[in-house]
N, C-alpha and C positions, 0 to 999 in steps of 0.2 A: 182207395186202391187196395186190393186183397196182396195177400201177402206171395200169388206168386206173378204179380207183376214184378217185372225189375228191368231195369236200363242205366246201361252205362255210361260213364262219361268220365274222360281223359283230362285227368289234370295238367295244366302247362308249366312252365319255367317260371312262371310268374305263378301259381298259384292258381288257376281262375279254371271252372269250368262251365260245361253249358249245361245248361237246364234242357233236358230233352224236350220236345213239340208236346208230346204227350202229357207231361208233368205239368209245364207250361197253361196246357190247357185245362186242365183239370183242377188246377188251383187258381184259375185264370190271369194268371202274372202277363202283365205285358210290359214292353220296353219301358226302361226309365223307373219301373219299380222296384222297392225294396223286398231283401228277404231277410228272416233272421235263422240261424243257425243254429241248432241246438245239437253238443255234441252230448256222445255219454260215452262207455267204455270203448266199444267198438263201430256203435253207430250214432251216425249226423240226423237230426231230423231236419226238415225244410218247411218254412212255413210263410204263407205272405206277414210284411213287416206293416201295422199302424202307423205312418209316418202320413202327420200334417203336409198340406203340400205346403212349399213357398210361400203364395198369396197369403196365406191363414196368419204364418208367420205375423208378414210384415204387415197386414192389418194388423196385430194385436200390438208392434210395436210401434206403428202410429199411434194406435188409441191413448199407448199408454204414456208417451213423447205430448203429446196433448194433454193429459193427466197431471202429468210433471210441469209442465209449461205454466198451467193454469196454476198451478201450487208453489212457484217458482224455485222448483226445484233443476238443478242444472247440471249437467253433463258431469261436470268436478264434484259436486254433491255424490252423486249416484256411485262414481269410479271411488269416490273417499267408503264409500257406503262398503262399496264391496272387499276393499281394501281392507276396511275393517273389521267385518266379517269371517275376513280370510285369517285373521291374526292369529296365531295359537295362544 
C-alpha cells in the first residue's frame, strides 16, 4: 500500500473496528482469521496473525495423550508436573 492510500474506520463502544474491503483484500484476510496489532507512538500497524488452526492443535494433543499413555504417565502426573514447575 503506498502511503497515500488511507481508509477509515469508526471505532464502537465496544472497541472493535472493521477492516475496510480494500485492506481485507490486499492482505487477503478473510472471516474467522486472525490479526496482530502492532502499536507504536501514534500509529497501529495490521498484520495477518500465524495462528495453527484447531485440528493441528488437537492432533498434536492426541499424539502426545498416546505418548504419555504408553509411558504411563497420567493426567495427575502431568497437572503435578506443571504445578511444579510453577513453584517460585
Amino acid at each position: 500500500m503506498s502511503d497515500q492510500e488511507r481508509y477509515v474506520s469508526k471505532v464502537t463502544a465496544k472497541g472493535q473496528v472493521t477492516i475496510p474491503k480494500e485492506v481485507r483484500q490486499r492482505l487477503g484476510l478473510e472471516e474467522g482469521e486472525y490479526v496482530v496489532w502492532t502499536p507504536t507512538e501514534e500509529r497501529a500497524t495490521l498484520e495477518r496473525a500465524a495462528v495453527a488452526p484447531t485440528g493441528d492443535f488437537e492432533e498434536l494433543a492426541d499424539r502426545l495423550a498416546e505418548r504419555f499413555a504408553d509411558r504411563g504417565i497420567t493426567r495427575d502426573d502431568v497437572e503435578d508436573a506443571i504445578r511444579w514447575a510453577r513453584e517460585p
